[in-house]
C-alpha positions as CSV (number, residue, x, y, z in Angstrom):
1,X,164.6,71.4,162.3
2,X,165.6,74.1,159.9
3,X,164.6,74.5,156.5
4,X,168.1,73.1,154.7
5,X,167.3,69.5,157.1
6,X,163.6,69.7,156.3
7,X,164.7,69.9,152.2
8,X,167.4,67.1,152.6
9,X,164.8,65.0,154.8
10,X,162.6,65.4,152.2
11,X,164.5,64.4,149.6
12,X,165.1,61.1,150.9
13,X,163.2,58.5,149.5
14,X,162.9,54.5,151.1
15,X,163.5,51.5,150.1
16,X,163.0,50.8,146.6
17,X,161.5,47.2,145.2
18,X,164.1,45.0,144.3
19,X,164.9,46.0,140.7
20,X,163.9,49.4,140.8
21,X,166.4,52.0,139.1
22,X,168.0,54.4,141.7
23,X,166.2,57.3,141.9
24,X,167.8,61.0,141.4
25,X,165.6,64.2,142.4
26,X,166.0,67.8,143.8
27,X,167.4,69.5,140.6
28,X,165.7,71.9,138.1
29,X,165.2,71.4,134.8
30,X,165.7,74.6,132.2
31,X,164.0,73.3,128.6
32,X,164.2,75.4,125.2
33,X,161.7,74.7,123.2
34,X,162.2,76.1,119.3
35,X,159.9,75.5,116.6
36,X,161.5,72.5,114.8
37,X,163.6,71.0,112.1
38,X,163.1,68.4,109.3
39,X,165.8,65.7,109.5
40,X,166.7,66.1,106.5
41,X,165.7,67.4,102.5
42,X,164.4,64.5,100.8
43,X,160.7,63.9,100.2
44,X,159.5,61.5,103.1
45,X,161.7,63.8,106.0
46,X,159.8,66.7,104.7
47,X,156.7,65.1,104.3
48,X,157.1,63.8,107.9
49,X,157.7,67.5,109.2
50,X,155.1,69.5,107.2
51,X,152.6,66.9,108.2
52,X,153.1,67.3,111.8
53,X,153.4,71.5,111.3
54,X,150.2,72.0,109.4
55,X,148.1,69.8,111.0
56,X,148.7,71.9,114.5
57,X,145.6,73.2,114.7
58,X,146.7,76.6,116.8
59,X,148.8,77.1,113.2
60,X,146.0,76.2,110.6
61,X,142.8,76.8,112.6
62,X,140.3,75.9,109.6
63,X,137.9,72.7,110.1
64,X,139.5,69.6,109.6
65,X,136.9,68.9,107.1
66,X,137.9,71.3,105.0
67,X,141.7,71.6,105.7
68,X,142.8,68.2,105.9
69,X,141.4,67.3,102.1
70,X,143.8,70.5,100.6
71,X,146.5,69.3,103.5
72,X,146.9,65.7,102.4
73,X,145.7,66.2,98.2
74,X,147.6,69.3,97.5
75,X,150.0,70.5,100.0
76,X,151.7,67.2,100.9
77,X,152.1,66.1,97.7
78,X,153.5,69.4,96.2
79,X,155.3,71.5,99.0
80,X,157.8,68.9,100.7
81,X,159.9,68.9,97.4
82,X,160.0,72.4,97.2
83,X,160.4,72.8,100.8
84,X,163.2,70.4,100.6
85,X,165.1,72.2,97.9
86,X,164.9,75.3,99.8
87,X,166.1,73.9,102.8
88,X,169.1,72.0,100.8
89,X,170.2,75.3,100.2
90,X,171.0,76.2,103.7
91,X,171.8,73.2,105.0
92,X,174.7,72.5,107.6
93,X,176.4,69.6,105.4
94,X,178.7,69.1,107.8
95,X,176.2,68.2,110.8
96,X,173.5,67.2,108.5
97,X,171.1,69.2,109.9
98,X,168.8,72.4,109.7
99,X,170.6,75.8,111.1
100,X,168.0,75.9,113.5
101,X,169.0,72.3,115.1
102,X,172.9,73.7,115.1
103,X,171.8,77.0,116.9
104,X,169.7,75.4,119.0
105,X,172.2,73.0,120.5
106,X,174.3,75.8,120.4
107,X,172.2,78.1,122.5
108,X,171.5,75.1,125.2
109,X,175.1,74.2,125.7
110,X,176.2,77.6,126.2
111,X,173.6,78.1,129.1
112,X,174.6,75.4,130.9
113,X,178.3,76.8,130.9
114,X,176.5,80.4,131.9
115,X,174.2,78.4,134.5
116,X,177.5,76.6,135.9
117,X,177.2,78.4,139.5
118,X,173.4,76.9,140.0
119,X,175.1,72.9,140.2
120,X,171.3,71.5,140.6
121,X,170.2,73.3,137.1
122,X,170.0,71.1,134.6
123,X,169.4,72.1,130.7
124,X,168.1,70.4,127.9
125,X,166.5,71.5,124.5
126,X,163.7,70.1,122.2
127,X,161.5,71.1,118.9
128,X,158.1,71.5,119.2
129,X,157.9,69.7,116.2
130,X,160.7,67.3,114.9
131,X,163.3,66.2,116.5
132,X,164.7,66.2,119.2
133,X,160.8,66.0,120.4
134,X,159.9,68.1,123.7
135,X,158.6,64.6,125.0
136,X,162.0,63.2,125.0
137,X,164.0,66.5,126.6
138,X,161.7,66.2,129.1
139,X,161.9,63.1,129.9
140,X,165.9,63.6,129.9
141,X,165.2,66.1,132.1
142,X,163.1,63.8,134.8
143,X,166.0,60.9,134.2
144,X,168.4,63.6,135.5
145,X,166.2,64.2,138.7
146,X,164.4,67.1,137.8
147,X,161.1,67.7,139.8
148,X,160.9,71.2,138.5
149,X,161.1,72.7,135.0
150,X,161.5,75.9,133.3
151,X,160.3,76.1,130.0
152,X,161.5,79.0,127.3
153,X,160.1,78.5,124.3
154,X,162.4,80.4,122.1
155,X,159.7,83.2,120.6
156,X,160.2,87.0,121.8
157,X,156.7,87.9,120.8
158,X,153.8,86.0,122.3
159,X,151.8,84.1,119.4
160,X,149.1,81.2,119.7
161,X,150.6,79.8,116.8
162,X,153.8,79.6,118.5
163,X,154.5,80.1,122.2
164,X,151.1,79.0,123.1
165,X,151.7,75.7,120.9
166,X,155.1,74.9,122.3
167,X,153.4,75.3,125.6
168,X,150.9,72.5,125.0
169,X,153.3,69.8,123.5
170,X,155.1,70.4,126.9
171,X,151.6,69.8,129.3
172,X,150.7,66.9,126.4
173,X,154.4,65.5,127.3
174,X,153.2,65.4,131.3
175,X,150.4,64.2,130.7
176,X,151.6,60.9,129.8
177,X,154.1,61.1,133.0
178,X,153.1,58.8,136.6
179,X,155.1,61.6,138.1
180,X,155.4,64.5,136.2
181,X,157.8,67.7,137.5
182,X,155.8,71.1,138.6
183,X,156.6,73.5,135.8
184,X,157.2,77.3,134.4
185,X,156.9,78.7,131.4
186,X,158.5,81.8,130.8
187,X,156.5,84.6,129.3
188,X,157.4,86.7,126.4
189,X,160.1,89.1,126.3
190,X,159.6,91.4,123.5
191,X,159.9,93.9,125.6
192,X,162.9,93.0,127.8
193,X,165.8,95.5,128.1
194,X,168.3,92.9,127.6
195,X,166.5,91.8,124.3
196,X,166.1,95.1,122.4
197,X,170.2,95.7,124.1
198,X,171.0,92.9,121.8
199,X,168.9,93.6,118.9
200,X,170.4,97.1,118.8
201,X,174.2,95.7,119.4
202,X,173.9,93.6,116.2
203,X,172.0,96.4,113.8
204,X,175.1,98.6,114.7
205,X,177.7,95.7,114.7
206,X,176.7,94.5,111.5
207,X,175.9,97.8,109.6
208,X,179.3,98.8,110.4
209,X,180.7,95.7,108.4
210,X,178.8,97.0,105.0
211,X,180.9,99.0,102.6
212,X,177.0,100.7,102.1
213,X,174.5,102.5,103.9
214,X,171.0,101.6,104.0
215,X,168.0,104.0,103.5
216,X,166.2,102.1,105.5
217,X,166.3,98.8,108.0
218,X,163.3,96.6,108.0
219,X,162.4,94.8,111.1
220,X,160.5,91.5,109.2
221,X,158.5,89.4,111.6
222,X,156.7,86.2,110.6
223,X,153.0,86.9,110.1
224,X,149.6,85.1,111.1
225,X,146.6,85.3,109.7
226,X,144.8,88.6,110.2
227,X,141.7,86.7,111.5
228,X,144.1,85.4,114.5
229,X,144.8,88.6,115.4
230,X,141.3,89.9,115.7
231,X,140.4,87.1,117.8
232,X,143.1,88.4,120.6
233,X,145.9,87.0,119.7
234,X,148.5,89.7,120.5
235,X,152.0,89.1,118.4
236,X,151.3,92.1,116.2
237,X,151.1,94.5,119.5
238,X,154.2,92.6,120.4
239,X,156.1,93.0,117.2
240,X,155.4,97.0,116.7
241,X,156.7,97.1,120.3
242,X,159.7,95.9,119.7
243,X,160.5,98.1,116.4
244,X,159.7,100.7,118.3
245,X,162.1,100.0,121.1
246,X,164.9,99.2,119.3
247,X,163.7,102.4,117.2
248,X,164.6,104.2,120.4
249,X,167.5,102.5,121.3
250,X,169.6,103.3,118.2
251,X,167.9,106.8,117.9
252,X,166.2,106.7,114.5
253,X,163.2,108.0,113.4
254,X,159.8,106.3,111.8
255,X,160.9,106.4,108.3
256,X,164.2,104.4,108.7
257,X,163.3,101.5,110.7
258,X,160.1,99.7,109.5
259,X,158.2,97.0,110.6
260,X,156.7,94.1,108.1
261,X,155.4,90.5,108.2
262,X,156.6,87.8,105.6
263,X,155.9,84.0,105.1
264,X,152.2,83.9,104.1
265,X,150.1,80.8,103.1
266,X,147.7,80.4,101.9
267,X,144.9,82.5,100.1
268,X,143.4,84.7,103.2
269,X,145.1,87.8,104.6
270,X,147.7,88.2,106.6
271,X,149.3,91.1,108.8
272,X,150.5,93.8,106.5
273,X,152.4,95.4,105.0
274,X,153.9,92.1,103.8
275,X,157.9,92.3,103.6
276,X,158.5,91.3,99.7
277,X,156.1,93.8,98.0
278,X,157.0,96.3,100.5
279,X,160.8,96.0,99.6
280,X,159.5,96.0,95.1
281,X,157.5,99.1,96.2
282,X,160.9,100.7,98.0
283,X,163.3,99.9,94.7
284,X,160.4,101.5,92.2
285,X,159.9,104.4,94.4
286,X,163.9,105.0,94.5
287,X,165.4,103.5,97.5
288,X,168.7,102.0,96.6
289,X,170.3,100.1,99.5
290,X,168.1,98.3,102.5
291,X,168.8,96.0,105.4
292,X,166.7,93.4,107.1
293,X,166.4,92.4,110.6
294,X,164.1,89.3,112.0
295,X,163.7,89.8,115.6
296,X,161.1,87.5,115.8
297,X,163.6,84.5,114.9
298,X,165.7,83.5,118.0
299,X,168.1,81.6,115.3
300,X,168.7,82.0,111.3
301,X,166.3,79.3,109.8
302,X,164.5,78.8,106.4
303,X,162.7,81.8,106.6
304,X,165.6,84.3,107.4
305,X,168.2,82.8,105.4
306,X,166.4,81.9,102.3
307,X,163.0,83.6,102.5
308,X,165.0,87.1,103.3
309,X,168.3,86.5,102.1
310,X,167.9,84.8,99.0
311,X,164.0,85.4,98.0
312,X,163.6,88.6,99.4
313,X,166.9,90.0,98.1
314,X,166.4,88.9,94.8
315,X,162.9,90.7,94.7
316,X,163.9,93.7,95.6
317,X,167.0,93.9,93.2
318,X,164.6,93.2,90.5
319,X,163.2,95.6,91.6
320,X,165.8,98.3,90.6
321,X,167.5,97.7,94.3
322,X,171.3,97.8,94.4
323,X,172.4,97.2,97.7
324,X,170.5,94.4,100.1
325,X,172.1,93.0,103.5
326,X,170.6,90.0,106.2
327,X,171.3,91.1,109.4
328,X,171.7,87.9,110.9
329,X,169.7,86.7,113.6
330,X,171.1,86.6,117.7
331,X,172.0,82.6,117.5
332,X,174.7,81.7,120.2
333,X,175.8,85.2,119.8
334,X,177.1,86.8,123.4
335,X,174.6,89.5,123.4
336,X,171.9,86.8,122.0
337,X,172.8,84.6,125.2
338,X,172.6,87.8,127.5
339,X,169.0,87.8,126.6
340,X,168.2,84.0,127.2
341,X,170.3,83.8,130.6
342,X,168.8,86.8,132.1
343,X,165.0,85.5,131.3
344,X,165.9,81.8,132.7
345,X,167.6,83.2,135.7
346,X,164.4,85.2,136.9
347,X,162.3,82.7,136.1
348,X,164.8,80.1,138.1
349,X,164.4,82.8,141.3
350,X,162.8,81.0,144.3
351,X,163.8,77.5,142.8
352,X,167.6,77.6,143.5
């Protein structure tokens, strides 16, 4: 017998009880994970998503005993309105949903038009935290007959806080499963050709829409704690490697493409140098016109386009600044679904 009768043999299952759904396997699963999404701006949606972000303990790794008091008496009470507001500012009215949610969608439905040649791949998408949950893509996933599943969570550079987290809320997801699919998860690509292409097509593409030119292009990641990273974890090794490869790529030197860290919380420190004093210090010392890039961010989100393009850019043209461009982020771009397509389709090789 050879190996295409011994698959289809094998995928023949017998009789079922009476009342038992059909049952549909032999196809592969591709899941992208992204961080998440409130469902919407008003206190209790915000309260619902913060909640579920900040008690992660791979994000906010301080005893429960002492973090859940300043969680649930301060933070809850005070940062779900202002989160809110912030997120009112950017968000898609016409969806009623988060930019990340749109892109997201976005990114999945495209790669299952680019994965239309593999007719046994199946993709789906979830939030590691919001909705849609990665509990319920995967179990669309296994309704669709998929025994196998690749996993991408959506981070270029490796993080506990992150990819490690996204990774767990998939294994807590099987866990609960009779039958749960075999599965991959793909590993960083910070470092992947196809990634730093991209990131230098849309520098270049986008500085060549500005009617300025800036002194200096600042690749703003989001930070962690410093204490995370002396324990091992390795995002910042990650994040300098990919400055300094797209550094290469577009042929500049040290001095005009920078690398900083932004969204802190919280009163301990952080990776440095942080990217709002570090953009005040460039206006004082002179520096007129600037650009920022987030190559950590798969899509535009809160942090890129408020944090950077409103918080940031109003900072540093306090500042004395003049000139300030967001580069925006790869989204559904074609060069940002290069990068995704070429990392599932390795990590697809030997299961179609």
């Amino acid at each position: 017998m050879d190996y295409e009768t011994r698959r289809a043999a094998a995928k023949q299952v017998g009789p079922l009880p009476a009342g038992h759904p059909p049952v549909s396997t032999g196809k592969v699963g591709v899941l992208l994970v992204n961080l998440g999404t409130p469902d919407g701006t008003d206190f209790k949606p915000m309260w619902r998503y913060l909640r579920e972000f900040l008690s992660d303990k791979r994000v906010i790794e301080l005893p429960r005993a002492i973090w859940y008091p300043i969680l649930y008496g301060i933070v809850l009470t005070v940062r779900p309105k202002k989160s809110g507001a912030n997120y009112a500012r950017i968000w898609n009215r016409e969806r009623d949903e988060s930019p990340l949610r749109t892109f997201t969608r976005a990114q999945a439905e495209k790669l299952g038009v680019a994965l239309a040649d593999l007719p046994d791949v199946v993709v789906e998408w979830g939030m590691r935290y919001g909705n849609p949950s990665t509990a319920s893509a995967v179990q669309r996933l296994k309704d669709q007959g998929c025994e196998r599943i690749v996993s991408l969570p959506l981070y270029p550079q490796y993080s506990a806080t992150t990819t490690a987290t996204a990774n767990d809320q998939l294994f807590r997801a099987l866990m609960k499963m009779r039958h749960a699919p075999a599965v991959r998860t793909v590993p960083p690509y910070h470092d992947e050709p196809a990634y730093i292409d991209a990131l230098a097509a849309s520098v270049t593409q986008h500085l060549a829409t500005l009617d300025f030119e800036p002194e200096v292009v600042i690749a703003s990641y989001h930070g962690i704690p410093k204490a995370y990273f002396e324990k091992g974890d390795p995002y910042h090794c990650h994040c300098v490697k990919t400055t300094r490869l797209l550094r290469e790529k577009l042929g500049w030197d040290a001095k005009r493409l920078i690398t900083t860290f932004q969204s802190r919380f919280g009163a301990q420190e952080w990776l440095q140098p942080y990217t709002e004093p570090t953009l005040e210090k460039m206006a004082k010392e002179g520096v007129k016109s600037v650009a920022v890039i987030n190559p950590g961010f798969s899509v535009d989100c809160i942090e890129t386009l408020d944090e950077i393009g409103r918080e940031a850019a109003h900072a540093f043209h306090e500042a004395g600044g003049e000139n300030f461009s967001h580069i925006p982020c790869l989204n559904d771009s074609a060069e940002g679904m290069a990068v995704i397509e070429t990392v599932v389709r390795r990590e697809l090789q030997g299961w179609v």
